[in-house]
Residue, then its C-alpha position, 0 to 999 in steps of 0.5 A: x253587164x248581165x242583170x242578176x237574178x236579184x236586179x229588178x229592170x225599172x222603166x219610167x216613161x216620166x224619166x227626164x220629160x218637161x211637164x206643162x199643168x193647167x190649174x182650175x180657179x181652185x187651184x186643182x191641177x186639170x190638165x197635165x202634159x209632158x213630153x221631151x225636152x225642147x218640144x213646142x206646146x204646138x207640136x203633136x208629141x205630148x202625152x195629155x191626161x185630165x184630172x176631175x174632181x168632186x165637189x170637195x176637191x178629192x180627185x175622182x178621175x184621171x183620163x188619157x187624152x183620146x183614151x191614149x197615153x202615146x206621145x201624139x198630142x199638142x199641148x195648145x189644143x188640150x181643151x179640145x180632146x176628149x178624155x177617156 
């Protein structure tokens, strides 16, 4: 079926994934992974990013694993990629 001029094509890279998130002692949501379904958290096909906060627990950044946000990523070893 063609797209009509009025249609907006819509894409969502969160469509249908799992997620897996670690928390802080405060209860701030750290470490955020998602990848397909059924996939290992010691497989490399996640998409990691890290949430810092401040002092009073405003989100102040959110950084990609290895500064990329591709599937390439194993969710057990999150704490040690280096975020950007």
């Amino acid at each position: 079926m063609a797209q009509n001029r009025t249609e907006t094509p819509v894409y969502s890279r969160d469509q249908g994934l799992n997620q897996r998130i670690e928390y802080d002692v405060d209860n701030n949501a750290i470490y955020v992974g998602r990848a397909q379904p059924g996939t290992a958290n010691s497989a490399a096909s996640w998409q990691i990013y890290k949430m810092t906060y401040d002092g009073s627990n405003n989100m102040t950044a959110l950084n990609w694993a290895q500064g990329s946000d591709n599937f390439e990523f194993v969710w057990n070893d999150r704490t040690t990629y280096t975020y950007s």
